[in-house]
Structure formats: structure tokens, C-alpha cells
C-alpha positions as MATLAB code, in Angstrom:
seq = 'XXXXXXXXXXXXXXXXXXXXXXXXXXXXXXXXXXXXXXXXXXXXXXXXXXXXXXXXXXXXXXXXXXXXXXXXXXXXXXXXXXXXXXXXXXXXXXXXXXXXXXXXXXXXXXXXXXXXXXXXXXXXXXXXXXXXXXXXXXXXXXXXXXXXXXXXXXXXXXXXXXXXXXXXXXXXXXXXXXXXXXXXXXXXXXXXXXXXXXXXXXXXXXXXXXXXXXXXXXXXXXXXXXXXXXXXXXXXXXXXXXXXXXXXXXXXXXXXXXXXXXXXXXXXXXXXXXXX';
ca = [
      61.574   85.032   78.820;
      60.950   88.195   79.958;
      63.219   87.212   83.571;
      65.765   85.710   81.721;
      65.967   88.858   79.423;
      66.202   91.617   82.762;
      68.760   88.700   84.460;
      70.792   89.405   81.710;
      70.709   93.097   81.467;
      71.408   93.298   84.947;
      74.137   90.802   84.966;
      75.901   93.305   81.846;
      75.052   96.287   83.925;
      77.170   94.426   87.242;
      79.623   93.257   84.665;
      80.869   97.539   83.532;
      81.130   98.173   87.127;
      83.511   95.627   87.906;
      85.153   96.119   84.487;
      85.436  100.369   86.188;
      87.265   98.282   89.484;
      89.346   96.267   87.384;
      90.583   98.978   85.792;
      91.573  100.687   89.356;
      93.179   97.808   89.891;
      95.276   97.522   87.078;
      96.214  101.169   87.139;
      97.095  101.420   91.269;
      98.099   97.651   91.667;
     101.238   98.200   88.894;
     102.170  101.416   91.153;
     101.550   99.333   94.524;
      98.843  101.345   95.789;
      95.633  100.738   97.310;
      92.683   99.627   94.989;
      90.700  100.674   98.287;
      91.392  104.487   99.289;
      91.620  106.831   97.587;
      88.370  107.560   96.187;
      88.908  107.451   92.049;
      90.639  110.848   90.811;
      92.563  111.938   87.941;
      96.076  110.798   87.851;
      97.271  114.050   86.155;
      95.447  117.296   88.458;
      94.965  114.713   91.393;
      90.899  116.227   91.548;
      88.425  113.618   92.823;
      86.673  112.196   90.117;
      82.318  112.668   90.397;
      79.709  109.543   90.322;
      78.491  111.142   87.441;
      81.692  111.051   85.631;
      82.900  107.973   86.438;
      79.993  105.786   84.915;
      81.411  103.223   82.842;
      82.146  103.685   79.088;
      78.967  106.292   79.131;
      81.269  108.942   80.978;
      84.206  108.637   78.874;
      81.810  109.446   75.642;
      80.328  112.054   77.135;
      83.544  113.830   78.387;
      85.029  113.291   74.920;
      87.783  111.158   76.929;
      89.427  114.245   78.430;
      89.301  114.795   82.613;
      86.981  117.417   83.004;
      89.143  119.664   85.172;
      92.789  119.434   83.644;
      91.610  117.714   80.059;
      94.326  115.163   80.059;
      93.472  112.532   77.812;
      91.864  109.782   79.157;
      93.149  106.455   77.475;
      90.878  103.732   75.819;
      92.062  101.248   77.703;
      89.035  102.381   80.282;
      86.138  101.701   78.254;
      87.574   98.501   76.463;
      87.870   96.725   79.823;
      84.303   98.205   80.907;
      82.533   97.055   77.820;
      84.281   93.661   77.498;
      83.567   92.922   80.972;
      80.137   94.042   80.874;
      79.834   92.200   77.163;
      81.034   88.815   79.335;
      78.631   88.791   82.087;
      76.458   88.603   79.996;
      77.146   86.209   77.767;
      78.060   84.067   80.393;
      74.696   84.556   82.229;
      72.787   84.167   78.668;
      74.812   80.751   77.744;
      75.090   79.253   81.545;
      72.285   81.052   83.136;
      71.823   82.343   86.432;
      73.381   79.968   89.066;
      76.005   78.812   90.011;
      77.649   78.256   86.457;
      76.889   81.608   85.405;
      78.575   82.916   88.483;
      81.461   80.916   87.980;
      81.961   82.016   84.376;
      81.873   85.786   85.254;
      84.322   85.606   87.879;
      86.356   83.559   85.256;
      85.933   86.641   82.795;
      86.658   89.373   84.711;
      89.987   87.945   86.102;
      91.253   86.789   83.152;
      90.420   90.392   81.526;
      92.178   92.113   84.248;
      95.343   89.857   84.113;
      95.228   90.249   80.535;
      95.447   93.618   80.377;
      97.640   94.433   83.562;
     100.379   92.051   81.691;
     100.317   93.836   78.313;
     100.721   97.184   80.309;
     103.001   96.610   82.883;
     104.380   92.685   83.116;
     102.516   92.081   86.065;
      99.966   89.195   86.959;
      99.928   90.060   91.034;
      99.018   87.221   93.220;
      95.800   88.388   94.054;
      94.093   87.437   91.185;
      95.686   84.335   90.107;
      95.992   82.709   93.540;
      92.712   84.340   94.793;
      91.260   83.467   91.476;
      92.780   79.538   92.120;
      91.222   79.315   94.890;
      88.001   80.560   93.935;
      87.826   78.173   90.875;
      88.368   75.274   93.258;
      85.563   76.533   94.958;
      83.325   76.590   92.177;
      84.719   73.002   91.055;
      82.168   72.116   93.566;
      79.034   73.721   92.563;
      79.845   74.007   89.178;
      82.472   71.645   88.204;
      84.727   72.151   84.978;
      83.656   69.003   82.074;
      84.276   65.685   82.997;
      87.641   64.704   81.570;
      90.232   61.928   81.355;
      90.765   62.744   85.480;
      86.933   61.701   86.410;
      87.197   58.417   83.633;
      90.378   57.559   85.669;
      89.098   57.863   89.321;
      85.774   56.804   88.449;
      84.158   59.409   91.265;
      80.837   58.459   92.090;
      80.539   62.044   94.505;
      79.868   64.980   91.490;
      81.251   67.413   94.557;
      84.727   64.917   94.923;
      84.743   64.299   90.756;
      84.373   68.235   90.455;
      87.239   68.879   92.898;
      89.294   66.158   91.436;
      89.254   67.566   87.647;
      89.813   71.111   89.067;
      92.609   70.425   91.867;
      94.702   67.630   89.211;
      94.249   69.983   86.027;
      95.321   73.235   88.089;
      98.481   71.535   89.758;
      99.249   69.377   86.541;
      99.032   72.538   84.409;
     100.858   74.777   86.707;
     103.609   72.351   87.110;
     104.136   71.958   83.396;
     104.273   75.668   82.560;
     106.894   76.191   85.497;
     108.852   73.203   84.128;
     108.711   74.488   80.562;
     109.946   78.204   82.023;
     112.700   76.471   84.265;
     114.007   74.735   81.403;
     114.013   77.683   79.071;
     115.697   80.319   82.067;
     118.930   77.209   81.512;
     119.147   77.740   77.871;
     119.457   81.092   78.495;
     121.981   81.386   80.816;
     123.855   79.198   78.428;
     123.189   80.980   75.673;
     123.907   84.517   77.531;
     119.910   85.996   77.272;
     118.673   88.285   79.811;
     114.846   87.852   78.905;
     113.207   84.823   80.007;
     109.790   83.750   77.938;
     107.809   83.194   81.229;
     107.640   85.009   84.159;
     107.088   84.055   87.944;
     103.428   84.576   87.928;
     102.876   82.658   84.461;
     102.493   78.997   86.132;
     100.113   80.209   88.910;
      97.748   82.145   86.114;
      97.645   78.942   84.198;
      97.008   76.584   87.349;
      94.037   79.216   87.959;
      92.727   78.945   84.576;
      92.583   75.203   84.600;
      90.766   74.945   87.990;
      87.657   76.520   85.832;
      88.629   74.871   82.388;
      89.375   71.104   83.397;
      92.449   69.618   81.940;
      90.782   69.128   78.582;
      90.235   73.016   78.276;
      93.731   73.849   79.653;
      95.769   72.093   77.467;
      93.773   73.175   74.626;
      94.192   77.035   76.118;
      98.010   76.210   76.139;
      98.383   75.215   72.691;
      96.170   78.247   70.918;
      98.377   80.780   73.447;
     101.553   79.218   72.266;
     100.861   79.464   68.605;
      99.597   82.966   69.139;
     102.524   83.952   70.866;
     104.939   82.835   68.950;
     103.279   83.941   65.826;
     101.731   87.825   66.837;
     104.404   87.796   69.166;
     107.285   87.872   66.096;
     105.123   89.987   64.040;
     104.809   92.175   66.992;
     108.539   92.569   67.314;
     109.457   92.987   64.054;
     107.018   95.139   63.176;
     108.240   97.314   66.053;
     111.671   97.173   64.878;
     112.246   94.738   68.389;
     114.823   92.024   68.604;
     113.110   88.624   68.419;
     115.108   87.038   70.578;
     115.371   89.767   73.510;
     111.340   91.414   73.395;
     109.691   90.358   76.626;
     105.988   89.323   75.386;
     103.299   89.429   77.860;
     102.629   85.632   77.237;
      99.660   86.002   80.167;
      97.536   88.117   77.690;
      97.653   85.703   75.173;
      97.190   82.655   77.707;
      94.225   85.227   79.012;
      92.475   85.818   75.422;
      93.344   81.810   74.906;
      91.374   81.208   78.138;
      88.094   83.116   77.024;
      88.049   81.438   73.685;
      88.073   78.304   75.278;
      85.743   79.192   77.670;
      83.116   79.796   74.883;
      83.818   76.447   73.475;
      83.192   75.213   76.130;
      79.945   76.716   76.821;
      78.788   75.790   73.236;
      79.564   71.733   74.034;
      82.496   71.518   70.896;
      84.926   70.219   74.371;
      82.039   67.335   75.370;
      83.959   63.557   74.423;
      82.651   62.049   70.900;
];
């Protein structure tokens, strides 16, 4: 009790640092700069930021979210990514415990939290998270494969490594296919009907096929149908609310897809997606 209990701590504790480097990368990545060098500084005064203030979510409390050299405002977006990254780990360490399904649901978290968040900011969902983060839940599909699904009744794989792959390869293509498909039709109706926004971007598809090579096909579709709903329905509050034009308002459909994905993910974890 007592390991599982310091696993977990430590598995929160990993989780705010990589929420502090997923916030680097959403902040340099949507100015195309290097997540690597520079060392963290203040974008305002340009002075290298300390260790000591650049502990996650404890610095920005104790600095009263202002830099400590030119006291520009330091925005919350820092310590909500920390603390929901940190909050994931370790709920997906306390519900899947320390192997390889634990691993595979933190990597899960912290991708989809950092595409989530770079696409409400800035419209972007760069390729290396959502096809590095394909290719590392194939990976996974074979140590810690999504649910078996319709694709594993089908095949009828005795191999759990070739069943994993299967559900994980078929659901990521399948589901990446459909969501281009879907955007490819609606880019059509728009040039007919004279629209300069399209509903789906580029990188869209590829986030999706990511998501379903950890969720299964089961999970995606699912993830699909609670994003679309709350799309269409936040997203035209949203918009009118902001005094936006329905029709013309690019939404960042990857955040909802993203908070879609994590929902799932925790139905997942508590069995409600295991067949009757």
C-alpha cells in the first residue's frame, strides 16, 4: 500500500514537470523555435529564468504570477497545464498501475493536454506530437493493447501482441481516414458556398488517428461523437457569446476532440467500454 501510495506521488511529481515542458513547447513551437535551447526565460525582459522559479505551479504562487525581474504578468495557462498533467499521471498510475498501461496512459495525457491547449491558443497541432504520438501508441498497442473490439472479434487473433496491433493500426487509419473524408467534403461545400473557414484543419485527421491507436475503435468513435456535440454546441455559444459569426469563427475542434479523448480515456479505465 504504502509502494503503491509513493509510485503515485512520484508519478504526479514526473507528471508537473512534463506539464512545465509542455508548456515550452506550446509557447516556442507556435513561434517555430527550439523547445531545446534556450534555457527557459521571460518572454518580456528576455532574463533567464532560476530553478527555483521555475518549479511547477509552486513558483507561479509564490511569485504572485509576475516575472520577478520585469513583473510582467505571467498567464494561468502555466499552472493549469502543470497541475492537470501532474493530476493525470497520477490518476493514470492509481487506475492502471505501474507498467506498461500506466505508462501508456500518461503519455496519452500529456499529449493530448498539450495539443489541446496549443490548438485553443494558436490553431496548431504540429506533427510532432500527433505523428510521434501515433507512433508511440502503436507501440504501446503491443504491451498494452487498447480493449478488444469489433477488429479482434473479426480477425479472431490468437497472438495478444498481433490482436493489440491490429485494433490500434485499423482504428487509427479507419479513424483518420474518416475525419479527413468528413473535412474534404466540408472544404467542397465551402467553396460552393463562398466560405473561407474550413471546420477541420490539416492536422485534425492525424490527431484523431493518434488518439485511436490508444483508444481502440470502440473508444474513438465514441471520442468523435462527444467532440462533435461539444463543438457544435460550446462552439455556437462560444461565438455568439463573443459577438462571432457562426458560420465564419474558426473553432479549435482538436481541443474538444482532446478533452473528448481524456473523458473517454477514464471510461475506459473504469470498464463502462468492456462488451455486455
Amino acid at each position: 500500500m504504502e509502494y503503491q501510495i509513493l509510485v503515485e506521488v512520484l508519478a504526479a511529481v514526473f507528471g508537473l514537470l512534463l506539464g512545465s515542458f509542455a508548456n515550452v513547447c506550446i509557447t516556442r513551437m507556435a513561434a517555430d523555435e527550439s523547445v531545446v535551447s534556450p534555457r527557459s526565460h521571460c518572454r518580456e525582459c528576455g532574463h533567464m529564468i532560476a530553478w527555483y522559479d521555475n518549479v511547477p505551479v509552486l513558483s507561479f504562487v509564490l511569485l504572485r504570477a509576475r516575472c520577478r525581474y520585469c513583473h510582467t504578468a505571467i498567464g494561468w495557462r502555466y499552472p493549469m497545464v502543470e497541475a492537470l498533467t501532474g493530476v493525470w499521471f497520477w490518476a493514470a498510475v492509481h487506475w492502471n498501475g505501474a507498467g506498461w498501461a500506466g505508462a501508456k496512459w500518461c503519455v496519452f495525457g500529456f499529449i493530448l493536454v498539450a495539443l489541446s491547449t496549443m490548438d485553443l491558443e494558436t490553431r496548431i497541432l504540429p506533427d510532432e506530437f500527433t505523428l510521434g504520438g501515433w507512433l508511440a501508441g502503436l507501440a504501446f498497442a503491443a504491451v498494452a493493447p487498447p480493449r478488444a473490439g469489433i477488429v479482434s472479434l473479426l480477425l479472431d487473433l490468437h497472438s495478444p501482441i498481433m490482436a493489440g496491433l491490429a485494433e490500434a493500426g485499423i482504428a487509427s487509419v479507419s479513424a483518420a481516414l474518416l475525419l479527413w473524408f468528413i473535412g474534404w467534403f466540408y472544404k467542397r461545400l465551402n467553396r460552393l458556398w463562398k466560405r473561407e473557414i474550413d471546420p477541420l484543419g490539416d492536422g485534425d485527421p492525424r490527431m484523431l488517428g493518434m488518439m485511436a491507436a490508444f483508444l481502440g475503435l470502440e473508444g474513438t468513435i465514441l471520442t468523435l461523437i462527444v467532440a462533435g456535440v461539444a463543438g457544435s454546441v460550446l462552439g455556437v455559444v462560444w461565438t455568439v457569446w463573443n459577438r462571432k459569426k457562426v458560420l465564419s469563427y474558426e473553432l479549435p475542434f482538436g481541443t474538444f476532440l482532446g478533452a473528448a479523448g481524456l473523458l473517454v480515456a477514464v471510461i475506459d479505465w473504469l470498464g463502462w467500454l468492456r462488451p455486455a
